[in-house]
Backbone bond lengths (Angstrom), bond angles and torsions (degrees), N, CA, C in turn:
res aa  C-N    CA-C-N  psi(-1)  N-CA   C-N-CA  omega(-1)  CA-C   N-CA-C  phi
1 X - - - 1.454 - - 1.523 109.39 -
2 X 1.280 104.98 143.16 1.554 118.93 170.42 1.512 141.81 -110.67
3 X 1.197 129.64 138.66 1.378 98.33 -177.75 1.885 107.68 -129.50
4 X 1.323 127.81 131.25 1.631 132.82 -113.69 2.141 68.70 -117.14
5 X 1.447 138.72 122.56 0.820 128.50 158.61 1.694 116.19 -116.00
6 X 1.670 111.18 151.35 1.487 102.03 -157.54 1.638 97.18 -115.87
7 X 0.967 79.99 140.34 1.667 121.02 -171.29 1.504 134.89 -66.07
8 X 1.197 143.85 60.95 1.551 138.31 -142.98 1.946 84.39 -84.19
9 X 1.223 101.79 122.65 1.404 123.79 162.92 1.615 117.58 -46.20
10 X 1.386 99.76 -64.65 1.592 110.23 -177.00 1.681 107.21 -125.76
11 X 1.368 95.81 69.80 2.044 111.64 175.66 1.792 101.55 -63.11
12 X 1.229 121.08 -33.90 1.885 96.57 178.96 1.471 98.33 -101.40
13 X 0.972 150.40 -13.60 1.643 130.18 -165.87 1.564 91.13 -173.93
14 X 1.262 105.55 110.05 1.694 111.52 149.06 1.575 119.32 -43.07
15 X 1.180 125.13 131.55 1.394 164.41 177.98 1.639 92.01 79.88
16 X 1.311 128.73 35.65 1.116 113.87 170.39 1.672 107.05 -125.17
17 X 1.560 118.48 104.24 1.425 107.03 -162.16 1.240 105.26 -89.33
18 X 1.273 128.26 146.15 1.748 136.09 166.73 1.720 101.47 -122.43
19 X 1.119 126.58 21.26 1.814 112.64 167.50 1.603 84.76 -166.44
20 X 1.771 92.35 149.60 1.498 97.45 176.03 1.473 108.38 -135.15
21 X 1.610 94.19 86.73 1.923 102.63 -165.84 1.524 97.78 173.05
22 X 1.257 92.01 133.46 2.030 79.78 172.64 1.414 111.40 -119.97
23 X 1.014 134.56 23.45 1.337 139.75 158.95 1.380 123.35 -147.08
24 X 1.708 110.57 131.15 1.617 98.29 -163.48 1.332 83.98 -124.83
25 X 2.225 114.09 144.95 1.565 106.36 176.75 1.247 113.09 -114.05
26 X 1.271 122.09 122.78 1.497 146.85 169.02 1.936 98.62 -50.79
27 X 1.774 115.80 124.20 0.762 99.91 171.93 1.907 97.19 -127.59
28 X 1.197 128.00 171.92 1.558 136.16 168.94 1.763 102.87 -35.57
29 X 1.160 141.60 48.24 1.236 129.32 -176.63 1.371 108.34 -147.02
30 X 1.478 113.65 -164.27 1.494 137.91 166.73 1.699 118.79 -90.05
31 X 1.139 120.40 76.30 1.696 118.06 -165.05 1.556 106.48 -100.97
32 X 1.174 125.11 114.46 1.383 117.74 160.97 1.187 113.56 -105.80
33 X 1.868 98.15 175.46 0.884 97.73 -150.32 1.918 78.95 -136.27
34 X 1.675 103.61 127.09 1.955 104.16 176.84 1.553 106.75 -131.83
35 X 1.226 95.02 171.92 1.261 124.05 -165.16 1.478 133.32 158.84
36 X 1.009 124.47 156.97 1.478 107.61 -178.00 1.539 131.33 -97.49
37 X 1.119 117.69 169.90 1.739 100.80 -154.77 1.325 99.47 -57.18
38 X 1.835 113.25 165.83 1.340 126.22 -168.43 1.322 116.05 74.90
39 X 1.414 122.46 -32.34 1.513 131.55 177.48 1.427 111.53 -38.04
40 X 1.144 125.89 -38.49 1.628 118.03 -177.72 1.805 105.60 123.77
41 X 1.246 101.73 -11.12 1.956 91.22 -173.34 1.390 127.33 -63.47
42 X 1.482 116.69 -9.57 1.226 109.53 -165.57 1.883 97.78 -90.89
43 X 2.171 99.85 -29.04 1.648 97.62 168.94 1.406 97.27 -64.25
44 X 1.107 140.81 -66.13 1.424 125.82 -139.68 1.759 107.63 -61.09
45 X 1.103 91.56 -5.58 1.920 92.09 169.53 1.563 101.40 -100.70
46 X 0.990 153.89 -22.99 1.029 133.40 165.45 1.800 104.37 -87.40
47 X 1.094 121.88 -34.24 1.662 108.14 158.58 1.355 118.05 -31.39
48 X 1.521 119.41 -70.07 1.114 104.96 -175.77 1.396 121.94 -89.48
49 X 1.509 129.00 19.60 1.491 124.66 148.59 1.300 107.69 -76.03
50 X 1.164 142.26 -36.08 1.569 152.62 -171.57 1.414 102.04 -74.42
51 X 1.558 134.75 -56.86 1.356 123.59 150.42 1.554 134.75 -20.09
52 X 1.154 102.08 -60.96 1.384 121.68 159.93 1.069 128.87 -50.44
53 X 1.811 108.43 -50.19 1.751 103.01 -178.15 1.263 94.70 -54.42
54 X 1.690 132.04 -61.67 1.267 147.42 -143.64 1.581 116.05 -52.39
55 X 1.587 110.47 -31.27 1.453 125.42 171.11 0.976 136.24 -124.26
56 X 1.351 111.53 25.51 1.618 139.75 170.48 1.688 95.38 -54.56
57 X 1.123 142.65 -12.79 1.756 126.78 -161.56 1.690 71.98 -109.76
58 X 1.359 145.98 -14.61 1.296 120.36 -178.16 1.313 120.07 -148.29
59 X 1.237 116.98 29.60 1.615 137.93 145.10 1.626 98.70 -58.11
60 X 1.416 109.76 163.10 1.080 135.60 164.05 2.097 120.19 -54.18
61 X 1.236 125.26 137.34 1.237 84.73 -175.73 1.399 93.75 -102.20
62 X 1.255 106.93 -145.28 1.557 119.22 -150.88 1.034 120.10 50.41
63 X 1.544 127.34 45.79 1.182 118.26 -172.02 1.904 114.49 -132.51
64 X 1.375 132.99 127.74 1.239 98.31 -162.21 1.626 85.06 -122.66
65 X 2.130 103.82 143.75 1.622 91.86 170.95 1.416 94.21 -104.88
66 X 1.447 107.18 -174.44 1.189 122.54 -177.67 1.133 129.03 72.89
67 X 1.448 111.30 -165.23 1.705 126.21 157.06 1.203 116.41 -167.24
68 X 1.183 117.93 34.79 1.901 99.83 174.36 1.528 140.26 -134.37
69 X 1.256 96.63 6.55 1.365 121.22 154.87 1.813 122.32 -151.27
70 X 1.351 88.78 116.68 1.454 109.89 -174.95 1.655 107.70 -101.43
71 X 1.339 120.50 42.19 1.503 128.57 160.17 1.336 123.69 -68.57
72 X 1.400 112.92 -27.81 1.561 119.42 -178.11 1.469 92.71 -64.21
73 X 0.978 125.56 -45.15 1.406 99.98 -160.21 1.657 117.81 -63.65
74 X 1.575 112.58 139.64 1.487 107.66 163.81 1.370 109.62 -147.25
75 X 1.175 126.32 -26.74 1.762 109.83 162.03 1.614 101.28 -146.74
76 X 1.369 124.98 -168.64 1.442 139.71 178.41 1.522 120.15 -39.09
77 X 1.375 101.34 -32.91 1.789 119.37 175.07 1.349 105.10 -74.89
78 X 1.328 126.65 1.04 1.470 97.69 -175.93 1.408 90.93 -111.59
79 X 1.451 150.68 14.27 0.939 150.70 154.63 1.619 114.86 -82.17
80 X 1.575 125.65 -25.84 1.058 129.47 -174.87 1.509 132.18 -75.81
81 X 1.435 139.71 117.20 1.290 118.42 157.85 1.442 105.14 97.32
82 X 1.354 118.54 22.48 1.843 110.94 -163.36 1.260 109.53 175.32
83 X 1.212 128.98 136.06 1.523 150.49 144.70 1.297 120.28 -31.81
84 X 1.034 100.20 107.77 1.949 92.45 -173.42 1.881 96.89 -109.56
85 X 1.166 94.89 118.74 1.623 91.94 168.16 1.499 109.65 -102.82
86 X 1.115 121.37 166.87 1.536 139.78 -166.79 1.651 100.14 -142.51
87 X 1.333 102.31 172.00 1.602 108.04 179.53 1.427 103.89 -100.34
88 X 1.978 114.15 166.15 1.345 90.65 -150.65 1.486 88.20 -88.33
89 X 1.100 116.81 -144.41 1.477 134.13 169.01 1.411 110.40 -113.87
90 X 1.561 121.77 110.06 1.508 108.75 167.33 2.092 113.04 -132.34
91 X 1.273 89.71 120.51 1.716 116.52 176.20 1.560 104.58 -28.42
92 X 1.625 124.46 -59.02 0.820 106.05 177.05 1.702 148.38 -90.40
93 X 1.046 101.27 28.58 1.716 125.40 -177.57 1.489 115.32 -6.14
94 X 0.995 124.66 -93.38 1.997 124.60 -170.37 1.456 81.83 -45.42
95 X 1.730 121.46 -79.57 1.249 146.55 -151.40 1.541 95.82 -29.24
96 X 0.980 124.99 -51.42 1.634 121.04 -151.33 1.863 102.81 -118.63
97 X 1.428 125.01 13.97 1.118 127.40 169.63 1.390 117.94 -154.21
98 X 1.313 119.77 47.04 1.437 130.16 -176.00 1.710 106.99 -66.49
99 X 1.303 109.97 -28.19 1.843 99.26 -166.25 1.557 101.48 -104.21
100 X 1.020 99.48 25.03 1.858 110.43 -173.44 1.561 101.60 -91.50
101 X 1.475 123.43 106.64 1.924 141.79 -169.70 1.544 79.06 -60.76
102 X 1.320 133.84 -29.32 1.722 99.54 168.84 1.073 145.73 -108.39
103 X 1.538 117.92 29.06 1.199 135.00 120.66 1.511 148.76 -11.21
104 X 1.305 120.16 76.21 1.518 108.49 -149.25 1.831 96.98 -118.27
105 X 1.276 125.27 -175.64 1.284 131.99 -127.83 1.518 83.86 -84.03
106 X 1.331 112.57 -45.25 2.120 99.52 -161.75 1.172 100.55 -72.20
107 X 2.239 146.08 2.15 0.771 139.29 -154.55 1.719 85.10 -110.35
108 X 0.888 125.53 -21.30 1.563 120.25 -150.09 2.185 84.57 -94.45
109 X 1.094 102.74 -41.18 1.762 133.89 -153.78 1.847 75.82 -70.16
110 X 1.331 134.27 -63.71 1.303 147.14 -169.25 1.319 116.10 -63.18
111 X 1.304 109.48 -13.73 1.644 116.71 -164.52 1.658 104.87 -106.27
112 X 1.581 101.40 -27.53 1.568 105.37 176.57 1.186 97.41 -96.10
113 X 1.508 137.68 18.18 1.892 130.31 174.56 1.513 73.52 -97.24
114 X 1.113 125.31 -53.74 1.579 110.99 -138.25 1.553 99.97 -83.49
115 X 1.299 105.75 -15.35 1.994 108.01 172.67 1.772 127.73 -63.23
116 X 1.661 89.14 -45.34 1.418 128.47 153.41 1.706 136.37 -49.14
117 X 1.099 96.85 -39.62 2.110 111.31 166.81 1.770 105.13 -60.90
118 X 1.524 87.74 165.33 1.088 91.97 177.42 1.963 104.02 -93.38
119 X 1.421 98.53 -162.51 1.513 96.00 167.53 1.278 113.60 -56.25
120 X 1.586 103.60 -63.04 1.768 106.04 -174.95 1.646 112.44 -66.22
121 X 1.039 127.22 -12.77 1.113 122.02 -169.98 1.633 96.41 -85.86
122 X 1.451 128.31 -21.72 1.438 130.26 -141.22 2.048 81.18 -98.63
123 X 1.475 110.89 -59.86 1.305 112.93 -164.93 1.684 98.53 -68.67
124 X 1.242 148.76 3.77 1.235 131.78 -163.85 1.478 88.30 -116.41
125 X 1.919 127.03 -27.02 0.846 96.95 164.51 1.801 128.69 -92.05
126 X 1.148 110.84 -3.11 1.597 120.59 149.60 1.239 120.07 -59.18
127 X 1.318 134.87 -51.04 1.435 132.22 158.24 1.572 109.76 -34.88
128 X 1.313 122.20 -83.16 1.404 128.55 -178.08 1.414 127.03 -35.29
129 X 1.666 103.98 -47.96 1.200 106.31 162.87 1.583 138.99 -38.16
130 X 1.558 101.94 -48.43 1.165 119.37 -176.59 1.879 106.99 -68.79
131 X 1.934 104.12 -57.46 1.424 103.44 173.14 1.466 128.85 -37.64
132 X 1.513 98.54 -42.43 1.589 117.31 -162.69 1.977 117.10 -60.90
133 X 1.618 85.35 -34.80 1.606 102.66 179.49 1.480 107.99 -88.58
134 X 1.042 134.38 -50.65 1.620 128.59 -165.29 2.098 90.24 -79.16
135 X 0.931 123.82 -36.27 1.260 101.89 -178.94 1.771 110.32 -78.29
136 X 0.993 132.80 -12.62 1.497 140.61 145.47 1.219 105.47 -43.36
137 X 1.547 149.50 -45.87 1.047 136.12 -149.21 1.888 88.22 -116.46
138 X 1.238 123.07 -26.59 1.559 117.98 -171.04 1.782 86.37 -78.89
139 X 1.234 112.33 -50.52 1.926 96.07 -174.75 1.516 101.19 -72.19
140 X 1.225 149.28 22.46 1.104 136.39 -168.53 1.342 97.67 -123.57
141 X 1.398 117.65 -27.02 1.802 129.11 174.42 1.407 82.85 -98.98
142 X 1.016 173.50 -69.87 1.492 155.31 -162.54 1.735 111.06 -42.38
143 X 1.129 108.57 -74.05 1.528 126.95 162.56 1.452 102.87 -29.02
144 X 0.964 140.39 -51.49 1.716 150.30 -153.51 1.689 92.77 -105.74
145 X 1.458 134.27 -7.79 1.230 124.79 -179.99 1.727 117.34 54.53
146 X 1.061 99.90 38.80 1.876 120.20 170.06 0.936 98.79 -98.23
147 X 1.145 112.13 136.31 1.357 137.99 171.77 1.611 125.87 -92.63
148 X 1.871 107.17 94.70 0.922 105.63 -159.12 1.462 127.25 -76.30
149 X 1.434 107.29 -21.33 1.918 113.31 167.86 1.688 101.39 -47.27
150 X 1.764 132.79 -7.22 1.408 97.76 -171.94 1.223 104.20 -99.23
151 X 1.408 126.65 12.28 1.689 138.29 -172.61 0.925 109.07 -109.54
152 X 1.588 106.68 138.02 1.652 112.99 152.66 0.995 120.84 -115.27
153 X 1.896 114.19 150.48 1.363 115.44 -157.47 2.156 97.43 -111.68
154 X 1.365 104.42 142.35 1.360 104.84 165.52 1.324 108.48 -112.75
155 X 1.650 131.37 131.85 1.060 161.88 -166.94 1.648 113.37 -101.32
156 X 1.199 128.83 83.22 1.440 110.62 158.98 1.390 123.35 -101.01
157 X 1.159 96.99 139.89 1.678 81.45 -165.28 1.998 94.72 -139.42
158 X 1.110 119.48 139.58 1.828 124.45 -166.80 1.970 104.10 -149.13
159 X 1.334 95.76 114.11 1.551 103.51 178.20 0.859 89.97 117.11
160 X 1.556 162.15 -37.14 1.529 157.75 -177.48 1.437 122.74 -0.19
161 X 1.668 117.31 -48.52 1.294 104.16 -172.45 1.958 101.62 -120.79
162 X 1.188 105.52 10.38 1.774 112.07 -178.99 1.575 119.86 -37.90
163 X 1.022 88.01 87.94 1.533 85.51 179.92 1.607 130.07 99.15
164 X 1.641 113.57 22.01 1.116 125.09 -149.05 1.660 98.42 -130.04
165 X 1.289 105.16 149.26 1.665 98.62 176.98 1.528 127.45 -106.34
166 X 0.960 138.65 177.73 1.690 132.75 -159.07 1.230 107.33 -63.78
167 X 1.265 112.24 -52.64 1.789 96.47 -176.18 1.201 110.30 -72.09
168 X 1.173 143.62 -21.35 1.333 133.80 -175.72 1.458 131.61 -91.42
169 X 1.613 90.69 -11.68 1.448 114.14 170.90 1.274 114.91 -78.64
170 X 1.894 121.30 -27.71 0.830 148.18 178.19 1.541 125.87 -60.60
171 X 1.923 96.54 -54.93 1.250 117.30 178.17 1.440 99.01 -74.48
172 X 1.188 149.18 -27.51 1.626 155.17 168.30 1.073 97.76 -26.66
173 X 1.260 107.74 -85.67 1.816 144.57 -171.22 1.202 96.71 -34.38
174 X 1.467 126.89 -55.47 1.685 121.01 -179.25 1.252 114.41 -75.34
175 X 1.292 119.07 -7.36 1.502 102.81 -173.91 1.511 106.40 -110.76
176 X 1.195 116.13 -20.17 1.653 139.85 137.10 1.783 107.83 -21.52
177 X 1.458 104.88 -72.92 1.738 98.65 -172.44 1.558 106.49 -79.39
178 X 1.226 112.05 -17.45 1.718 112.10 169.15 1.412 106.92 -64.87
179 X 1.102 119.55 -49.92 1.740 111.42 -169.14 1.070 96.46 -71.64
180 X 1.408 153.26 -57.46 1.448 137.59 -147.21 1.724 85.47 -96.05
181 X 0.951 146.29 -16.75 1.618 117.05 163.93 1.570 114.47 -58.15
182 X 1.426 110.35 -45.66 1.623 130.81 -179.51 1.810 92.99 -47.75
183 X 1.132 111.45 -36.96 1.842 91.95 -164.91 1.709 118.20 -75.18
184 X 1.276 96.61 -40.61 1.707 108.70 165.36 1.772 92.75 91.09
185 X 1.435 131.94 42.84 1.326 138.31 167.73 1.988 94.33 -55.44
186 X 1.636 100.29 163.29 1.388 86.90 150.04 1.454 131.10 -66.82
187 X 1.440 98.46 -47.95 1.335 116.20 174.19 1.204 109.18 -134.66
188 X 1.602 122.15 165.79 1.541 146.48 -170.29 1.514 108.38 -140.69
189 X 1.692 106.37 102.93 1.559 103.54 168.60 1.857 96.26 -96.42
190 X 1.000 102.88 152.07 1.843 125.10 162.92 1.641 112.72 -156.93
191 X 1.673 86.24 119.11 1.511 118.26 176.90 1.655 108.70 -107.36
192 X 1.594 109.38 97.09 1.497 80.33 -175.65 1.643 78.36 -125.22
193 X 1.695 111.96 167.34 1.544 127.26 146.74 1.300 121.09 -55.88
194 X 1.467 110.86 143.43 1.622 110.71 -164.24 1.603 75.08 -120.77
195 X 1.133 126.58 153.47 1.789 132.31 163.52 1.926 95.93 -128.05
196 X 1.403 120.89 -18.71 1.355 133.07 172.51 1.191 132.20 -106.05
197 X 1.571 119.87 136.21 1.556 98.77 166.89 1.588 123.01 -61.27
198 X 0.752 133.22 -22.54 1.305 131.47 -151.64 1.923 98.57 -79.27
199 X 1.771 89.49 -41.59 1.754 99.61 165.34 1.390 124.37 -48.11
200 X 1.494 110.97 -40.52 1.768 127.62 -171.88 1.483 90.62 -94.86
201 X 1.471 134.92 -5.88 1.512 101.17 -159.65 2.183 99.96 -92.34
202 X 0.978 98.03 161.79 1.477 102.65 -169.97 1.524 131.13 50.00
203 X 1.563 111.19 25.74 1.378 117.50 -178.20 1.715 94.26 -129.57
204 X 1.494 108.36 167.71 0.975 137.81 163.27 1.672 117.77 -35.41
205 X 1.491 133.91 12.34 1.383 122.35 -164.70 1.402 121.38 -67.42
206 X 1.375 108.63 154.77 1.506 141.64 -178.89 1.583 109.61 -114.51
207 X 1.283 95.39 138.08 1.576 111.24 162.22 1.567 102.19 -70.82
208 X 1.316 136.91 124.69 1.313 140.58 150.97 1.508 127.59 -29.80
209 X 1.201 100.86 -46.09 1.648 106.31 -166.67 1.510 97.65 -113.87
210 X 1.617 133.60 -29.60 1.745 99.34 150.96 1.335 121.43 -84.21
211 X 1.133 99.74 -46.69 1.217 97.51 -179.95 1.376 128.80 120.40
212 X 1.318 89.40 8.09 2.078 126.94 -172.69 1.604 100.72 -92.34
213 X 1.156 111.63 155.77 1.237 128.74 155.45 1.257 104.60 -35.96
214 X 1.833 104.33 145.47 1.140 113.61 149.22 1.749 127.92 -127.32
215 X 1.181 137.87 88.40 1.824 143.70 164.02 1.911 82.31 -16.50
216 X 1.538 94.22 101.24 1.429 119.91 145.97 1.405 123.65 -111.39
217 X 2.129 120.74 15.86 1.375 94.76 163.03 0.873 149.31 -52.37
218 X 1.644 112.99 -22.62 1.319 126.71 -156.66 2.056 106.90 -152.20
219 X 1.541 97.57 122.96 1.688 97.70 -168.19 1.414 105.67 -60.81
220 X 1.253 143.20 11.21 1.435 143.56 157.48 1.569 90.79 -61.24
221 X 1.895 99.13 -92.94 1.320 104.43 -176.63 1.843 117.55 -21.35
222 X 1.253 125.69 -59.62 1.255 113.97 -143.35 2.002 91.15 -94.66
223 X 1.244 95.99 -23.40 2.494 83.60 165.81 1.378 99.41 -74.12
224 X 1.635 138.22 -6.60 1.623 96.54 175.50 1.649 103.27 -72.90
225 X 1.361 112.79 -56.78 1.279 136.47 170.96 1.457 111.82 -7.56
226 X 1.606 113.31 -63.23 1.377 131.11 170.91 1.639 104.57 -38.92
227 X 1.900 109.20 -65.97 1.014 125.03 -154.55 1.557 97.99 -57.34
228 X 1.628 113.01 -39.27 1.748 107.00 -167.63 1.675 101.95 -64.17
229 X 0.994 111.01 -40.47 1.466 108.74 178.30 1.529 130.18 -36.45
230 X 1.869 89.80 -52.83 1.275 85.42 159.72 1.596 156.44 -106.58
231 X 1.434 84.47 20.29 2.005 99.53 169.99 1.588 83.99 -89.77
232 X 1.589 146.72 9.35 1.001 123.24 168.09 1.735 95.48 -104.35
233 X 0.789 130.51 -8.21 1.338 132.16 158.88 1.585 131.58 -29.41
234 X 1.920 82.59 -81.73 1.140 110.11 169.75 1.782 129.52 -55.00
235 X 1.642 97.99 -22.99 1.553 106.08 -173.41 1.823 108.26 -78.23
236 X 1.417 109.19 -34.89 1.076 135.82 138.51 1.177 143.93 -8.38
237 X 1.154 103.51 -65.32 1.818 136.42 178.55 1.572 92.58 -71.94
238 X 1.535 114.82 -60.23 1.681 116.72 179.74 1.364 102.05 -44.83
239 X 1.194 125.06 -82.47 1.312 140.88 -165.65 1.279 110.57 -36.03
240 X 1.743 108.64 -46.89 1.524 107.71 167.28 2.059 132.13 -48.92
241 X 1.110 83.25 -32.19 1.379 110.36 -167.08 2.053 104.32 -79.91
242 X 1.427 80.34 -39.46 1.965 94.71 -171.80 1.963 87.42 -65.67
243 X 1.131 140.07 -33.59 1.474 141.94 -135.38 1.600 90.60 -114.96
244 X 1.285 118.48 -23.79 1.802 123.21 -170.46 2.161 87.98 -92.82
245 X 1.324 119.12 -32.06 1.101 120.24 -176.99 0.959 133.04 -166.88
246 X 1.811 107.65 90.71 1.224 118.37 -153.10 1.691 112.01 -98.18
247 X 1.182 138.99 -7.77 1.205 149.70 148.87 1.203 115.18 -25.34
248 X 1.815 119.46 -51.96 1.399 131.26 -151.95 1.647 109.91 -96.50
């Protein structure tokens, strides 16, 4: 099964394009998504949570997105008959939303722990994070006697490997397809940002801004890829600039 998500061409400023594709398909796997910073990956994960929120009354149900707040739930009915979306999961939290009015004190307090960790300390608490919430919602359909093989779960996940080094990015990834085998979903989508090869290597990756495959056997192959991204950046950046002031 698939699920077909639609694509806004130019999401910050009309005539200014950042993706060249208007529909991207989610399949049962590990899909990333690379490019180099500015590229657009961290929107195209909130693109397609915003897709989603938008047609949650006519998605399929049994279907759960996200992972990060499991408040909806309160008895057997809230599993029934409906799309439950969740918020997604994103790695870089304080870091990447400091001027955001909803921002409140344990978020700011959480953002300088996680600045503060070491590498291993940073991915174990990214690991956990992720475990800590989807098994909240698998004992919460256990408890409620739902039957979780008839659900599928969508995974977004952005910041994943920030700041992290190869083997550990590595060991992630395995402990990544270990936990979601352990849950017994029907299916498991995960969309996360790759900023590394080691993130893109042996998964499903995409170019960000076409939207094509990308050959991550080999970190040759997958830095040109990077590199095209970003002379599309830069062409970008002009264009941005031509549209802020077009007189000059």
């Amino acid at each position: 099964m698939t699920i077909k998500i639609n694509i806004d061409r130019e999401p910050i400023s009309k005539g200014l394009e950042f993706y060249q594709y208007d529909t991207l398909t989610l399949e049962p796997e590990i899909l990333t998504v690379s490019g180099c910073n500015a590229a657009g990956k961290t929107q195209l994960i909130s693109m397609i949570y915003n897709d989603l929120e938008s047609r949650k009354e006519t998605l399929p149900t049994n279907r759960l997105f996200g992972i990060m707040n499991h408040s909806f739930i309160g008895d057997k009915s809230s599993f029934e008959g409906k799309s439950i979306l969740l918020s997604r999961w994103n790695g870089y939290s304080i870091l990447r939303n400091c001027d955001d009015d909803r921002i409140v004190e344990d978020d700011i307090y959480d953002g300088l722990a996680r600045m503060s960790r070491s590498c291993g300390e940073y991915l174990l608490y990214t690991f956990s994070a992720v475990d800590k919430n989807v098994r909240t919602i698998v004992d919460k359909m256990k408890e409620l006697e739902v039957a979780i093989s008839n659900f599928e779960l969508v995974l977004l996940i952005d910041g994943f490997d920030d700041g992290a080094s190869i083997p550990m990015i590595a060991f992630l990834k395995f402990a990544l397809r270990k936990m979601f085998n352990a849950y017994k979903f029907k299916n498991i989508y995960v969309v996360m940002t790759a900023n590394t090869y080691e993130t893109a290597r042996n998964t499903h990756c995409i170019n960000v801004i076409t939207g094509k495959n990308i050959d991550a056997s080999t970190y040759d192959t997958y830095r040109a890829h990077v590199f095209d991204t970003y002379q599309y950046v830069l062409m970008r950046q002009q264009k941005q600039e031509q549209l802020r002031h077009p007189d000059e």
